[in-house]
C-alpha positions in Angstrom: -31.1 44.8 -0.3 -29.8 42.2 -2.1 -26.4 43.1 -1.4 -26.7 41.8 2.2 -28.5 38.7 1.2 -26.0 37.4 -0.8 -22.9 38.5 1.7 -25.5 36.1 4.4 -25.9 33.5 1.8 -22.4 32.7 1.3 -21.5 33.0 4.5 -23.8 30.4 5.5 -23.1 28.4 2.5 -19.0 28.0 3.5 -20.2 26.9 6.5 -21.8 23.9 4.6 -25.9 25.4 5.2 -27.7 24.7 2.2 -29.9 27.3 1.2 -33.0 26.8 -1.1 -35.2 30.0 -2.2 -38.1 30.3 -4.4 -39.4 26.5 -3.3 -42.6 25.4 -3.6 -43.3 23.4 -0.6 -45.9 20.3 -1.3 -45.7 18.1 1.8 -44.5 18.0 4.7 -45.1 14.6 7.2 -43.1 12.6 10.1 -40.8 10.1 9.1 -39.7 7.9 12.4 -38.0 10.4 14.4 -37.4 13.0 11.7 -39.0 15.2 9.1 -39.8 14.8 5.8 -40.0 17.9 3.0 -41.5 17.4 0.1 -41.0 20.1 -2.5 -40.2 21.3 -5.8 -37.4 23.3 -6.8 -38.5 24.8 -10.1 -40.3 22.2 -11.8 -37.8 20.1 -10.1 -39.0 17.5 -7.5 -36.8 17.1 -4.1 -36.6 15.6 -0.8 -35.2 17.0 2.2 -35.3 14.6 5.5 -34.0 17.0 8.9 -34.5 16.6 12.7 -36.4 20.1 13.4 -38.5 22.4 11.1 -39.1 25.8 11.9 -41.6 27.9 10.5 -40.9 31.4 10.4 -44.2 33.4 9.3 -43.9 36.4 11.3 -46.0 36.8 14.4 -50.0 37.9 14.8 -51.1 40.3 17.4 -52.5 39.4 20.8 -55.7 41.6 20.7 -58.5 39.1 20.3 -60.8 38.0 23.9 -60.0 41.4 26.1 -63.3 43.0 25.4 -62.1 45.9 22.7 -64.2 45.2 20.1 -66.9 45.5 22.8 -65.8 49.1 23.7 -65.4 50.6 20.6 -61.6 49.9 19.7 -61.0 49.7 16.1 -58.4 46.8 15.2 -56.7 46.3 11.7 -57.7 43.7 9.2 -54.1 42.1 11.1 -55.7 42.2 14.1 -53.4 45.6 15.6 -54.7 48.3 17.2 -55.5 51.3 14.8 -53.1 54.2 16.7 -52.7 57.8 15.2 -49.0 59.4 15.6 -50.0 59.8 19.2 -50.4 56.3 20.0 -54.0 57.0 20.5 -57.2 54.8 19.2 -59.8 56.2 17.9 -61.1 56.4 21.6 -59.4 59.7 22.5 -58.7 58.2 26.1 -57.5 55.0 25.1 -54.1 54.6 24.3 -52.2 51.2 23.1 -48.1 50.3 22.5 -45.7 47.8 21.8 -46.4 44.8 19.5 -50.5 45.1 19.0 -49.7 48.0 17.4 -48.8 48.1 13.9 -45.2 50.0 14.7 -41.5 48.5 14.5 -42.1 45.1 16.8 -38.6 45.5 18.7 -38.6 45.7 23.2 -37.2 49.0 23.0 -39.8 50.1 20.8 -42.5 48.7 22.4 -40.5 50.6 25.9 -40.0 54.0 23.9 -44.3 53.4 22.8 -45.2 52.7 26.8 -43.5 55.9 27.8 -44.7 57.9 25.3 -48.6 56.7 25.8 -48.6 57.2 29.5 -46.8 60.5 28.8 -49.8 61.7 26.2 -52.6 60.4 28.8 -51.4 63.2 30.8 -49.6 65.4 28.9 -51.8 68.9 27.9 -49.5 68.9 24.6 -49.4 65.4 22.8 -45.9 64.4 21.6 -45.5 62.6 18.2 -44.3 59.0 18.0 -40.6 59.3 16.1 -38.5 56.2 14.6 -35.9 58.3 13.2 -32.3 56.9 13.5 -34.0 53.6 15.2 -31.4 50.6 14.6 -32.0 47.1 14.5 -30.0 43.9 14.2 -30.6 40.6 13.1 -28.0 38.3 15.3 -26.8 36.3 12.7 -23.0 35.2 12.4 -21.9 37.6 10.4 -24.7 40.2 12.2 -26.6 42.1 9.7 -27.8 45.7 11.4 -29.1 48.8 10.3 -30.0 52.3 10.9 -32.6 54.9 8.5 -32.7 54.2 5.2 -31.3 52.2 2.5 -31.2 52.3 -1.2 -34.4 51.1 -2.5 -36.4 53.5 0.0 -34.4 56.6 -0.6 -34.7 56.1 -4.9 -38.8 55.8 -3.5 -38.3 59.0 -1.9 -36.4 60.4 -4.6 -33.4 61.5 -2.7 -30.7 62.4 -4.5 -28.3 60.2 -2.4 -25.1 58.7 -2.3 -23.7 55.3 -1.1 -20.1 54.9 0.1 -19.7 50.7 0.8 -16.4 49.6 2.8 -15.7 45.7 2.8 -14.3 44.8 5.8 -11.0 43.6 4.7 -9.9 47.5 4.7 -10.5 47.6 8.3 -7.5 47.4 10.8 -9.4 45.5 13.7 -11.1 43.1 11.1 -7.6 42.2 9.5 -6.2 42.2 13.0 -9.1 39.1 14.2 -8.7 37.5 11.2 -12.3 37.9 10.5 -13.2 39.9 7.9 -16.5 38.9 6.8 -19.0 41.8 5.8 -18.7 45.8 5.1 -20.4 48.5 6.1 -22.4 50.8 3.9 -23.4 54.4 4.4 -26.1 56.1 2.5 -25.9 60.1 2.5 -28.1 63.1 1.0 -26.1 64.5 -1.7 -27.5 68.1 -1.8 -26.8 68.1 2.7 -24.3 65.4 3.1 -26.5 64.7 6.0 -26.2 60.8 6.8 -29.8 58.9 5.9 -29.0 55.7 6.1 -26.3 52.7 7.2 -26.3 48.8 6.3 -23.7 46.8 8.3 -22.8 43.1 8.1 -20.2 41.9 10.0 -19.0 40.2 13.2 -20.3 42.4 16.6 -21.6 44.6 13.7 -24.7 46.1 16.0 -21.6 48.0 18.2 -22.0 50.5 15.4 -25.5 51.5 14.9 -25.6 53.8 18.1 -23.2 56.3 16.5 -24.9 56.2 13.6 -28.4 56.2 14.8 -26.8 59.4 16.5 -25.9 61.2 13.2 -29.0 59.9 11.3 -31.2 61.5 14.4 -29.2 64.8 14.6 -28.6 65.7 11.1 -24.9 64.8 11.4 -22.7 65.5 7.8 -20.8 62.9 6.7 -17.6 64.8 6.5 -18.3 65.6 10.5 -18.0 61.8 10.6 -15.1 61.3 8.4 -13.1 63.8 10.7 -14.1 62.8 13.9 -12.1 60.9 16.3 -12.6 56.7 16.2 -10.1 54.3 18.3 -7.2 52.3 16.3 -7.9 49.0 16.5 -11.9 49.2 17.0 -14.6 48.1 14.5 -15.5 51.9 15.0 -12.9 52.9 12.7 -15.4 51.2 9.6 -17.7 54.0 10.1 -14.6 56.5 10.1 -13.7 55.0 6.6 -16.6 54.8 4.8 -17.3 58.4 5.5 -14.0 59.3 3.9 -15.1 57.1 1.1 -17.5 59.7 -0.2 -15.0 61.8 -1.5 -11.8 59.7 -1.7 -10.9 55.8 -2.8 -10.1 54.2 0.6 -8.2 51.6 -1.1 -5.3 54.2 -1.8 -5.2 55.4 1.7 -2.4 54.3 4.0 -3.0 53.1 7.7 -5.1 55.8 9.8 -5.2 58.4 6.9 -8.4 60.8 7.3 
C-alpha cells in the first residue's frame, strides 16, 4: 500500500539513500573496480557509478533434474509444483512443500507445509492447508510487517471495512526511545468488528504481529482488543490504541486512557 512505501522512502531518504523508481535501465558494464548504470529517468539520461549491484528479481523454484516430469508430476509454467489445498500433486501419493510450491515462500511456512504433508500421507481425513493470520516482516530499519489483509484486498473482496491508523508519535514507548518512526494500522470488518487485517512500520515492529495474527486467526473484535490489558511502556500498547481509534480520536486521549 502506498502508505508504507512512502513512510520507507523517506526514511531512507533522511538517511541520505537515493531512491529512483520507474527507471528504465539501458546498460550496465564494469568500470575499474566499480559499476557503471546507465539509465533513463523519464526521458531523462543518467549515470550512476556504485561498488555493488544487486538484483533483486525474486527467486525460481528448484524443481528441474529430480526425475518429476518423468513420473507424472505436473509443474507450473514457474516451474512449482501444482498442489491442491492438501499439499497433494496430481499423483494422489505424492505430496510436495515449502518453496517449489507456489504457497507464501517464508521457513515457517515451508515447516507448517512439511508437517502438514507428512500428516496427510497418513492421515485417513486430509487436513486443509490455512494461511489465516500468517505474519511476515520485511527487516528493514524502520521494519515493515504485517498480518491478513489490507486495504486494496479487502475493497477486492468487498468488505465493508474500517481502517483505524496510529502514527507512532502517540505511543508512550516510541516517545520514550526517541524513535518514533512509523504507525501501526489496523483494518476491521465493520458489520463483525472482527480484526482482518494489520500494517505495521516501525522500529522492532514484527514484536506485534503475534497478537494480532492471534485475533485475525480467532475471530477476535476489536473492542476485545481495545480493552485488553497491554504493558506501559511496550510497543504493545500501539495495538491497544489503534483499536480504541475505531470509535474515539486518540489524539484527545490522555496517557493510558482506554
Amino acid at each position: 500500500v502506498e502508505d508504507i512505501a512512502h513512510e520507507i522512502q523517506d526514511h531512507l531518504r533522511n538517511e541520505g539513500i537515493e531512491i529512483i523508481t520507474g527507471a528504465k535501465i539501458d546498460l550496465i558494464e564494469k568500470d575499474g573496480e566499480n559499476i557503471s548504470i546507465d539509465l533513463f529517468e523519464g526521458r531523462r539520461p543518467k549515470i550512476i557509478r556504485a561498488e555493488k549491484l544487486v538484483v533483486a528479481t525474486g527467486t525460481s523454484p528448484n524443481t528441474s533434474g529430480f526425475g518429476l516430469e518423468e513420473i507424472g508430476v505436473e509443474l507450473s509454467t514457474t516451474g512449482h509444483i501444482n498442489t491442491n489445498e492438501y499439499l497433494q500433486t496430481n499423483l494422489p501419493t505424492v505430496f510436495a512443500a515449502g518453496d517449489n510450491i507456489d504457497t507464501p515462500a517464508f521457513v515457517y511456512t515451508a515447516a507448517y507445509e512439511g508437517n502438514l504433508a507428512v500428516e496427510n500421507m497418513f492421515l485417513e481425513k486430509l487436513n486443509q492447508k490455512d494461511y489465516l493470520g500468517m505474519p511476515w516482516v520485511v527487516f528493514t530499519d524502520p521494519q515493515i510487517a504485517g498480518v491478513g489483509k489490507d486495504e486494496t484486498q479487502a475493497e477486492a473482496e468487498n468488505i465493508n471495512f474500517e481502517v483505524s491508523k496510529l502514527p507512532l508519535e502517540l505511543v508512550p514507548r516510541s516517545l520514550a526511545a526517541l524513535d518514533t518512526r512509523g504507525f501501526v494500522k489496523l483494518i476491521r470488518d465493520k458489520d463483525t468488528d472482527k480484526l482482518i487485517g494489520a500494517r505495521i512500520v516501525a522500529p522492532e515492529g514484527s514484536e506485534l504481529t503475534m497478537e494480532l495474527s492471534l485475533a485475525i486467526k480467532y475471530g477476535i473484535p476489536t473492542k476485545e482488543l481495545a480493552k485488553s490489558f497491554h504493558t506501559y511502556l511496550t510497543l504493545s500498547e500501539a495495538v491497544k490504541l489503534a483499536a480504541i481509534g475505531f470509535g474515539k480520536d486518540i489524539h484527545k486521549l490522555s496517557c493510558c486512557a482506554s
